[in-house]
N, C-alpha and C positions, 0 to 999 in steps of 0.2 A: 571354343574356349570360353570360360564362364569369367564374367566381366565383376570382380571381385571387388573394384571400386566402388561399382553402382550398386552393388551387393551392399556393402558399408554404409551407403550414403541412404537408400533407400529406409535400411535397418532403425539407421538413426533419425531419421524423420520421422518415423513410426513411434520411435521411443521416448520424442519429445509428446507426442499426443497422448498415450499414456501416462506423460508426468502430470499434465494437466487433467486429465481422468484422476489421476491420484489424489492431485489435490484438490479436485471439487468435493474428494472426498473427508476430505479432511476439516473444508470448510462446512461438511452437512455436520461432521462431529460437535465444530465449536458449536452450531448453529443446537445443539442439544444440551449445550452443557458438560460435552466427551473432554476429559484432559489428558489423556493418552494423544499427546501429538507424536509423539511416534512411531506409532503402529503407520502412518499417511505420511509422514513427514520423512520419514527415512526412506523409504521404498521409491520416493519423489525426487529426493535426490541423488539416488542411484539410477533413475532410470535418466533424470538428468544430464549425470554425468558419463554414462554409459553412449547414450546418446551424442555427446557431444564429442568423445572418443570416436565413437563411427563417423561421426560428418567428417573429423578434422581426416581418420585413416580414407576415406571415400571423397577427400578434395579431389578435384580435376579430375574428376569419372568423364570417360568418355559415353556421352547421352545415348546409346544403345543398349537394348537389351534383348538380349538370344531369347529362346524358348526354357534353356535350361536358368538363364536367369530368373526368369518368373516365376520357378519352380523352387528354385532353392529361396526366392525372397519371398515367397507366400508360405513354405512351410517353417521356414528361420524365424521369422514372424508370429507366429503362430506358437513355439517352444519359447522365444525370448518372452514376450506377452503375457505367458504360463508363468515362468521362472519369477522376474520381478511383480507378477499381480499375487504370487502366495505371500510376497515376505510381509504383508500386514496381518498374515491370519497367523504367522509366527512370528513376528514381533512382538504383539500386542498378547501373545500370551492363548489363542483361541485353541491352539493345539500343539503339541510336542510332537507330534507326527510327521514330519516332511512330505510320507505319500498322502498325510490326509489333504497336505495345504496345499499340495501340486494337484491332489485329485478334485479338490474343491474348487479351484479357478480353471482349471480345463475345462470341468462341467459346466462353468460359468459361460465362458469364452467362445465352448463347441455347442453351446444351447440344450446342454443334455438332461442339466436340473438334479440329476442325482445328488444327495450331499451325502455326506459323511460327518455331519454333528449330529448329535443325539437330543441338543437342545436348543434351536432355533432362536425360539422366543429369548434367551437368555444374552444373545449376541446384540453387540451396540449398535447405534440405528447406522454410524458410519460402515461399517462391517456388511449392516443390511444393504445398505445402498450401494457400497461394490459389489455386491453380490450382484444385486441386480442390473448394475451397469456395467459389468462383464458379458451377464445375456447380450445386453440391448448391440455391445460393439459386435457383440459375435453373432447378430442375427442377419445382416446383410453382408457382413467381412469385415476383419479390421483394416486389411488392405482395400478391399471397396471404398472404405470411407476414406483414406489416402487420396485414391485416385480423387475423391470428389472436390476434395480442400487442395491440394498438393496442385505447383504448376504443372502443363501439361508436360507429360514424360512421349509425348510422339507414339511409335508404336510399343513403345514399354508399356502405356495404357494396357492396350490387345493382352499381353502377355500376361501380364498380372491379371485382367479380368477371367480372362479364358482361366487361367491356376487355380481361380477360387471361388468361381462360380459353380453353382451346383443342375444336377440332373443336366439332359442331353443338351439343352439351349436355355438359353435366355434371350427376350429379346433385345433389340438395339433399340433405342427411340431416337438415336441424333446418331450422326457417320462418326461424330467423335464421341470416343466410351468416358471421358470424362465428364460430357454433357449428358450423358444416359445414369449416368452416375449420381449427379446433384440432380434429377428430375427424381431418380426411387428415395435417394436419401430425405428429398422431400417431403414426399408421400409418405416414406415411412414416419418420420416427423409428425407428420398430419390427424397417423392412424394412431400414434402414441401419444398427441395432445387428445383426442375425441375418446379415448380408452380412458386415460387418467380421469376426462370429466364423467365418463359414463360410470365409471367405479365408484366415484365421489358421491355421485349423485343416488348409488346405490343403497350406498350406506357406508362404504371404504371413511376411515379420516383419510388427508392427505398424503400421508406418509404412506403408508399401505399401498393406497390407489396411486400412486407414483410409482411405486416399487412394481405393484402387480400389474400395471401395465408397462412396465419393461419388460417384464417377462411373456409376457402374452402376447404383443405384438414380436417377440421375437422368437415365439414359442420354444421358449425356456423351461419356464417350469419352478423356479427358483420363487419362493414363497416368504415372508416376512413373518410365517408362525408352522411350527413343527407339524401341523394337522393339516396344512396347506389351504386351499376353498374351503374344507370342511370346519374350518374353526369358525366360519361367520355362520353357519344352518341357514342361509339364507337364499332362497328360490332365486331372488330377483337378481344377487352375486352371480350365481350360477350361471343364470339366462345371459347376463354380461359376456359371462366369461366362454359359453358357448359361440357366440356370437362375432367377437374379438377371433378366438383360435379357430375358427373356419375361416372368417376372412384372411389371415395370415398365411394360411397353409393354398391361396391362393398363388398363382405366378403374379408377380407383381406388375411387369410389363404388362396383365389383363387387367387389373387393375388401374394403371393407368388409363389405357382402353375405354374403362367402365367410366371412371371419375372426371377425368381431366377431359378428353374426348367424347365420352357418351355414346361410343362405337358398343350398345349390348349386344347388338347382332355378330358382332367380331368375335366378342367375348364367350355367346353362347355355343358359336360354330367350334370352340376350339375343343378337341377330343380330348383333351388332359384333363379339360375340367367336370367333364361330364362324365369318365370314367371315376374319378374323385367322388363326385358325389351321387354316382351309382355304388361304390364302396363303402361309403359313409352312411348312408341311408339303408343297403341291405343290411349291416351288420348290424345297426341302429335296431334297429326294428326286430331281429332277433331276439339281440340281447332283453329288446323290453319287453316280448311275449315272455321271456323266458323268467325274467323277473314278476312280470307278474302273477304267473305259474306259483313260485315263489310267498305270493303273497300283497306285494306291493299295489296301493293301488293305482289307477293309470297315470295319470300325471307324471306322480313321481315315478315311475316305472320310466315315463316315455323320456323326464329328462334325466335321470338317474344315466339311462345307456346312451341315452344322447351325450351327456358333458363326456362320461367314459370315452364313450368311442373316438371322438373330436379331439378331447386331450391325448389320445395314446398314436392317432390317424396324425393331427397334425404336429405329433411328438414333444408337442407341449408338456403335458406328462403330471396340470395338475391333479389333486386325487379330493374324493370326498366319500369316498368307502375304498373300503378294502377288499376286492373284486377275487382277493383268494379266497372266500367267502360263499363262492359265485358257483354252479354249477360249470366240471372243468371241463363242460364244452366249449362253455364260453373263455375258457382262458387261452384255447387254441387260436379264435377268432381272436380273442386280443392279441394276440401275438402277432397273427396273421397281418393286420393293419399296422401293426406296429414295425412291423420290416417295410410292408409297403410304401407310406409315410405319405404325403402330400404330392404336393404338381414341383415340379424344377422352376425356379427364378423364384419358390418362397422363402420365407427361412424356416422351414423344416426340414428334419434330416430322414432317414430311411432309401427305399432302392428309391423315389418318386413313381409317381402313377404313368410315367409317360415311359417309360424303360417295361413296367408291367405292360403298359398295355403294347408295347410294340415286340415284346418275347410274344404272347399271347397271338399276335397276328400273325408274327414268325414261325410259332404251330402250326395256326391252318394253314397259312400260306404251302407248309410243307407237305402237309396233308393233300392239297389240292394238287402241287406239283406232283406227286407220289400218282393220282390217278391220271394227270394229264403230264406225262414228262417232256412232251416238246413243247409243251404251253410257254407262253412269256407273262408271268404272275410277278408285277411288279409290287410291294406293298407300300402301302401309303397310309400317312398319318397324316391330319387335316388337311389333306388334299394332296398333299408333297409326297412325291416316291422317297422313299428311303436310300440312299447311297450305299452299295454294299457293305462298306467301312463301317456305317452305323449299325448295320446286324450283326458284323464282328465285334464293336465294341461292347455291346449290349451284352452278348456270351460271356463275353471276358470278364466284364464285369460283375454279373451273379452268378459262375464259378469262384470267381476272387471272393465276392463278397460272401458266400456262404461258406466258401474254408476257412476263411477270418473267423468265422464265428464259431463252426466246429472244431476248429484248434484251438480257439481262446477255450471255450466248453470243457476239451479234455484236460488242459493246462490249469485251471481253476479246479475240476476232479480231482484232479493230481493234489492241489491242496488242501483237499479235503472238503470240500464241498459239497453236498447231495448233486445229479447231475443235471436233475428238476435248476435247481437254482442257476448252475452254473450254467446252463444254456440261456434262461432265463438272465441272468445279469452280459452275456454275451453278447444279445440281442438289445439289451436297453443298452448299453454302452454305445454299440457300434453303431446302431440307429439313433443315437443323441436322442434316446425316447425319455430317461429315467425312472417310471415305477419299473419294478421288474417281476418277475413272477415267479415264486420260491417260496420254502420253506424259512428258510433262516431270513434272508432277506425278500420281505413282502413289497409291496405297494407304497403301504405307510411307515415303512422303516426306514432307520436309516444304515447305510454301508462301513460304518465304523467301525462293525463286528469281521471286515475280512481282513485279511492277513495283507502286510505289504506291499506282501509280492502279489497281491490280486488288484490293489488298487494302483498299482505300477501297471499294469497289462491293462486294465479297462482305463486309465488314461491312456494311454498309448490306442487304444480301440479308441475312445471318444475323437480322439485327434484325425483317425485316420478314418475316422465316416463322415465326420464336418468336411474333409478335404477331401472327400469322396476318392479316397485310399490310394491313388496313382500319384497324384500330387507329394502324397509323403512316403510312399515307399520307393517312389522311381531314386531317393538319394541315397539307398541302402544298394542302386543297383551298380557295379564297377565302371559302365559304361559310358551314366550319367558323369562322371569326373573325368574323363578322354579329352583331351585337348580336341582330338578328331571328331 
């Protein structure tokens, strides 16, 4: 039976940190000059009082929480968050579109960076900065960050982290998740003060290098100018911003590892990461023969497919060419990387490397079984056998996730799409990757040209890859609402 108070209560605790999110934004506005205080000031006190309505309906929760409660409070979470972070981009006038302002802070929120304005640079610097501190909350979880401020909820911790955590593990660093909680939050902290000063120091003004490492450290994608990295032409930006979204698309828990303990040998043994950057490195190096085939010379060749690859791999998704441009072998490989996406415990989206690589083992393994069938061929990934359960989950999962995408595909055809694109925006949606690869909607476009009913569906996709799709479709299932 699902604990509908603590449902309430949880909800509105959420909803007060988004008030305060709001109005920091409000204060970057004054802090510019912005007299629009209510595009910030209205949205702050709805969520306010929205919130204050959940605590008062969620008094005297009984302090447990099921499996299905973490489920319906990570994905409830997640839609509320949506709903009240658009109404500043429709207060204040940015658009008359409802799907564009719901499909603009999803993108935000699920780290996917697609927009749907036509003219970035023209938006106020308040605007810019939720933009980009929608990334930043959606790059470890908005309920992550919960857990890490919020007093300890016991095993409602477990519950909520397990719901919103992504790829097959993450690791633990403390027996309690709310101490493993303020140790990433930390770090990630850490990696977004040393980004902001690296950008600065690049050439970024503050304002920029603020925003653009929000989004980098949360590999967002989400830019302060319509041309995204490519508006500064600057190498040394570039190398930054290389740099930044490889480290992020790292498992954080190795990370700590790396930084806090200084355990490399832990770190290099782990097979997620080194199938990562046997992916990133082959495709790399393709792409810059292929470039410089092309014409380019090497340098810029070698970082040209480097920032590509890294932004699309670690689904970051900044852009500084337009890669449909590109010989379209190379738009397969970018695709390819672009489902696959990083390691689980970072904050990038796609299948993660650790799900490829354990299908991949699950092959041979079957292969081998096939010529030895009374053998005992157990598979193991860094040194650990795999529990059967986990090679069931694994299947289930990229069946699911590739009908997602080929339904989404045919449903966008249907309206009129070329199917070049709509596979193409199917895949950046669902993988929170955002350039996407198409005709009508390119790399460097923006998504304002599709139809409602299209940016209806890839929110709905964006939601349901950030929550790695079980989290939010298991409420669509009858079951999940069974008292039993």
């Amino acid at each position: 039976m699902i604990n509908f108070k603590m449902v309430y209560k949880a909800l509105g605790s959420l909803l007060f940190i988004e008030a305060l999110l709001l109005l920091t934004c409000l204060g970057v506005g004054l802090l510019y000059g912005e007299t629009d205080y209510a595009s910030f000031g209205l949205p702050t006190i709805v969520a306010l009082l929205l919130g204050i309505a959940l605590r008062v309906k969620g008094r005297h929760a009984d302090n447990r929480m099921g499996r299905r409660d973490g489920f319906l409070i990570v994905s409830s979470a997640w839609v509320v968050f949506s709903l009240v972070g658009m109404l500043p981009f429709l207060i204040g006038g940015h658009t008359p579109r409802l799907a564009v302002a719901l499909f603009e802070t999803m993108s935000g929120f699920t780290t996917t960076g697609a927009t749907a304005f036509d003219d970035v640079d023209a938006l106020p610097h308040s605007i810019l900065f939720w933009r980009s501190l929608t990334h930043w909350m959606g790059g470890l979880g908005i309920v992550f960050f919960t857990i890490a401020l919020l007093p300890n909820m016991g095993q409602g911790d477990l519950r909520l982290f397990s719901a919103e955590s992504t790829g097959l593990k993450i690791g633990k660093l403390h027996p309690r998740i709310s101490t493993t909680a303020r140790w990433l939050w930390g770090l990630y902290l850490l990696l977004t003060a040393t980004c902001i000063g690296a950008f600065h120091l690049a050439g970024m003004n503050l304002f920029d290098a603020i925003n653009h490492a929000l989004s980098t450290v949360a590999t967002g994608g989400f830019s302060t100018h319509t041309a995204s990295i490519g508006y500064y032409e600057s190498p040394l930006i570039e190398y930054v911003s290389i740099a930044f979204m490889f480290v992020s698309s790292i498992n954080f828990t190795l990370l700590y590892l790396l930084l806090v303990k200084h355990r490399l040998r832990d770190v290099w043994a782990d097979s997620e990461l080194r199938c990562f950057l046997a992916i990133l490195f082959f495709v790399s190096i393709i792409t810059a023969v292929v470039l410089c085939f092309d014409g380019l010379a090497v340098e810029e060749a070698l970082r040209t497919a480097l920032f590509s690859v890294v932004a699309l791999q670690s689904t970051t998704g900044f852009t500084t060419v337009d890669f449909m441009m590109w010989h379209p072998a190379l738009w397969m490989l970018l695709s390819i990387v672009s489902v696959i996406g990083a390691c689980a415990g970072s904050t990038s989206g796609g299948l993660k490397c650790v799900r490829v690589l354990t299908a991949v083992k699950l092959v041979v393994n079957e292969f081998r079984q096939k010529l030895h069938p009374h053998a005992v061929l157990p598979v193991r990934i860094a040194g650990n056998t795999l529990a059967p359960g986990v090679a069931r989950s694994v299947f289930v999962f990229f069946v699911v996730y590739f009908l997602l995408i080929f339904v989404s595909a045919i449903l966008m055809s249907c309206m009129g799409l070329p199917l070049l694109d709509a596979l193409g925006l199917g895949i950046s949606a669902f993988s929170n990757v955002g350039p996407s690869i198409g005709y009508a909607v390119g790399p460097l476009d923006s998504w304002s040209a599709l139809p409602d009913a299209a940016l209806w569906l890839n929110s709905f996709l964006m939601l349901a890859g950030r929550l790695e799709i079980f989290s939010l479709l298991l409420l669509f299932v009858p079951a999940f609402w069974r008292s039993n």
